[in-house]
NUVOLO-106082 format. One record per residue (C-alpha): residue in one letter; x, y, z. Coordinates in pm, whole numbers, plus 50000, padded with zeros to 5 digits. Layout:
<rokols>
AXYZ...
</rokols>
This chain:
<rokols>
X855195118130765X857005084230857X859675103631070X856815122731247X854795087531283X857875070831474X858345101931648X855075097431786X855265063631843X858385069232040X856355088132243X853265071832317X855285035632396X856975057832715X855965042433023X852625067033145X851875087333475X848465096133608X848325120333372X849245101033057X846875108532865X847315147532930X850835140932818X849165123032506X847045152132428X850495175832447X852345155032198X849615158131962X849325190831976X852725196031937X853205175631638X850315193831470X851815228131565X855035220831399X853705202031093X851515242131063X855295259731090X856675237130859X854295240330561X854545278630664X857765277330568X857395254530240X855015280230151X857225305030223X860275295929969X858185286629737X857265319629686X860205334129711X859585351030074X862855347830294X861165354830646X858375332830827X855625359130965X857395367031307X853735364231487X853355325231380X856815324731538X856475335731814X853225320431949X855535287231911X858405300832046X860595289431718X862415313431448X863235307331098X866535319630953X866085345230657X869485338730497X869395294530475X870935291130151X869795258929987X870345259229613X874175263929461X872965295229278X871965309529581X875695311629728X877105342829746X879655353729520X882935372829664X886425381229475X889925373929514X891575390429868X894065420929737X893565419129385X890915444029317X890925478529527X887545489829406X884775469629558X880675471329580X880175496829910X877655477930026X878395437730042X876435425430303X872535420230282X871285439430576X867675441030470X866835406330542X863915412030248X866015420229996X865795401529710X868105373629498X867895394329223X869125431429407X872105404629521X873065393529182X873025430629040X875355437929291X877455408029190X877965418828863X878595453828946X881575440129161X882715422228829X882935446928617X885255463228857X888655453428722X890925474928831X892115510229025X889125532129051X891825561228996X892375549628702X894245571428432X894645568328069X894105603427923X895915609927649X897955642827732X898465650127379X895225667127194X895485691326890X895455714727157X898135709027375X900155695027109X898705711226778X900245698726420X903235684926606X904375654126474X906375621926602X907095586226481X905165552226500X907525534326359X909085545326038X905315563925991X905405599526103X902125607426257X900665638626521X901395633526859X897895630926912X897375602526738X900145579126845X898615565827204X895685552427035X897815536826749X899915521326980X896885508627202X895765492726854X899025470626826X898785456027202X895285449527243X895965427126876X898555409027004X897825408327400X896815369327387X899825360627261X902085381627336X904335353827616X904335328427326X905495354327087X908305363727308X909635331727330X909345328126979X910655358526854X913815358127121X914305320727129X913515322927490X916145345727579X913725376027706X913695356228013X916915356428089X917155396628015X914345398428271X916155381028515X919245401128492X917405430328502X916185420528832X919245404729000X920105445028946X917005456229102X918565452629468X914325448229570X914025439329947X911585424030179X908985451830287X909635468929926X907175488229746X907415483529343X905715498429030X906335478928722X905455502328442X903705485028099X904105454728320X901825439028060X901585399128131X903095400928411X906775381728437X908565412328643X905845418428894X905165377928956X909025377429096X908945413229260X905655399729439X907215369329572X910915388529671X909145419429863X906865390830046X903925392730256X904855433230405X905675447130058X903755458929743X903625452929409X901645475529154X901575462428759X900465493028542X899815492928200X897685519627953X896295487927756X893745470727959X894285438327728X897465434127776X897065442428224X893865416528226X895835390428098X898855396728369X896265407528634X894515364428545X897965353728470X899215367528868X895635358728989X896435323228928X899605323029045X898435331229438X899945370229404X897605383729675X900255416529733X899465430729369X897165457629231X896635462228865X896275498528740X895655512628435X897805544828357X899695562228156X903665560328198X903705603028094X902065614628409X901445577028632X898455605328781X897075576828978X900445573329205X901265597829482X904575614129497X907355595229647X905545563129639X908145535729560X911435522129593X911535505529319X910695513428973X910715494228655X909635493128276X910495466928042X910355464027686X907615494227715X909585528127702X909735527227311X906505532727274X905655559227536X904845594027286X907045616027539X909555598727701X911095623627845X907665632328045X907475598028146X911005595428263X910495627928528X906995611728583X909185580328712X911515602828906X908485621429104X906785587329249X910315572829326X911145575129747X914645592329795X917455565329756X914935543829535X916055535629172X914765530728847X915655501628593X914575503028248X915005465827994X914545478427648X915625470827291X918925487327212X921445492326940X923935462926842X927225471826905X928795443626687X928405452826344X927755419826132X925325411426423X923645444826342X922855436826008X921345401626067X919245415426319X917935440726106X917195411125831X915615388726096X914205417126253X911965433025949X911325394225751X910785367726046X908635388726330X906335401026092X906375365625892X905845348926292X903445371626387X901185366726071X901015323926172X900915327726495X898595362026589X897605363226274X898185401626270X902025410426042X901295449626088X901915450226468X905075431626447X906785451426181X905305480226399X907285467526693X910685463026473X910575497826332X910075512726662X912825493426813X914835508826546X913495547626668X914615540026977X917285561827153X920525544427138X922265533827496X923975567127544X920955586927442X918665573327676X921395572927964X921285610827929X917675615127906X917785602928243X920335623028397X918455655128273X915425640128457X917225643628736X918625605828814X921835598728921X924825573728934X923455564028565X924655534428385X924195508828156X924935469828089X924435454027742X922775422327703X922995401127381X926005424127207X923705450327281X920355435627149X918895444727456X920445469027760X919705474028104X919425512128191X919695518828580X919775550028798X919295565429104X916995594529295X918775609929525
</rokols>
């Protein structure tokens, strides 16, 4: 009331006309009207209403906005430009008497939309398609049926720390695999890439920044542990030209055919149940001209190195991975199936029969580790 007493008495000490006292009268009035609208509106937000009746309104020729926020909480709530491709359909508040709390459902709805909405982890292998038939997990012979789940077991176990386990377990060295691998990637400006069981992340952050602004970068995984920690891990990083999906590396269902230049999986083929399915699956979303490069475990190719790998390998990772993720099983899991692995050779013609050409190979580490490349013509 103080500011509407001065405003008054800025008023009343203006030099007066004849009609002064008319003018008086006006000011009054005036004052009175708006001191009505305003505990209108007070009224109005206290209970929750967001409009003030429009016939109060108009007989004073003011309007109240319906959509003043005023408390933090009230602010609504968006999410990160080109991360997500599934959003609410309907964002914007058009009913102006909708309430806070339709908003806030809608909120969460958009939250608990993480990734693709074509989305594809079936498991192609069922007792039906696949019956009795049997294939490794390690040095454990299970049915095929079984092994995606087993496998999704392992990374959503170790999916927290799974970067400081790499650095432990390689003494830092996976990083400078990865970046050979991609110095033979030959990825360009403009570039579409698919990073296969991209998992945390370290391929697609580089392939986001190299294909720039015009390309695209996809990170897919089948373990939604292991792609929400890349998908937070790229978030933060500012990588607004990457989608996460979830699918499976057999059939990659959610991609269309001919999709990408460039495709890559690292350090994931070894546990895909066919990977021969997955390798023709790579081959059919590949452009004409694009390539594929695949960073895996090999097989030493010095012999005394071979053995105290195998001694590191089967005492050390699980021994690490019991301090540190506190979870042994999963890393002797991930020693034996390095082991199953198709040596360099082997793999080199599983991908000529899917139909890649110009083939070939580069050891890393004696052989530790090998860089498979090849070509769709």
């Amino acid at each position: 009331m103080t500011d509407t007493a001065n405003n008054k008495n800025t008023h009343l000490d203006q030099p007066t006309t004849t009609n002064g006292h008319l003018q008086d009268q006006l000011v009054k009035d005036s004052i009175a009207n708006n001191q009505n609208i305003t505990a209108q509106v007070l009224a109005a937000q206290t209970a929750n209403v967001k409009t003030v009746p429009m016939t109060d309104v108009k007989n004073h020729n003011n309007s109240v906005k319906s959509n003043d926020f005023t408390q933090v909480q009230d602010l609504p709530t968006g999410t990160p430009q080109g991360q997500q491709t599934t959003m609410p359909t309907n964002d914007t508040i058009n009913n102006t008497n909708s309430t806070l709390e339709n908003v806030s459902s809608k909120v969460e709805a958009a939250k608990q939309t993480l990734f693709n909405q074509r989305d594809d982890i079936n498991n192609p292998h069922t007792s039906d398609t696949d019956g009795a038939e049997e294939t490794h997990f390690g040095y454990t012979t299970v049915n095929k049926a079984e092994k995606q789940a087993r496998v999704a077991d392992v990374f959503t176990s170790v999916a927290k720390k799974y970067d400081i386990m790499n650095d432990l377990m390689s003494f830092g060295i996976h990083r400078l695999w990865k970046r050979y691998a991609i110095s033979l990637s030959g990825v360009r400006s403009g570039q579409h890439v698919l990073d296969i069981a991209g998992g945390t992340g370290d391929l697609a952050k580089v392939f986001s920044r190299e294909v720039g602004r015009n390309g695209h970068v996809v990170l897919s995984d089948i373990n939604a542990a292991m792609l929400e920690v890349g998908r937070e891990r790229l978030i933060n990083a500012g990588c607004n030209n990457v989608d996460f999906v979830l699918a499976n590396a057999e059939t990659l269902a959610p991609f269309d055919d001919e999709s990408f230049d460039l495709v890559t999986i690292s350090f994931g083929l070894r546990n895909v149940t066919d990977k021969d399915a997955a390798l023709k699956a790579m081959y059919r979303v590949l452009k004409p001209g694009g390539r594929l490069l695949i960073l895996e475990f090999s097989k030493p190719v010095f012999e005394p190195l071979s053995k105290a790998y195998d001694l590191y390998s089967f005492t050390a990772l699980p021994l690490m991975g019991k301090i540190i993720a506190n979870d042994s099983e999963s890393y002797k899991y991930l020693a034996e199936s390095i082991r199953m692995h198709p040596d360099q050779q082997t793999l080199k013609q599983m991908m000529q029969q899917a139909g890649f050409e110009n083939c070939d190979y580069h050891n890393l580490t004696a052989g530790i580790v090998a860089v498979h490349r090849g070509f769709k013509a």
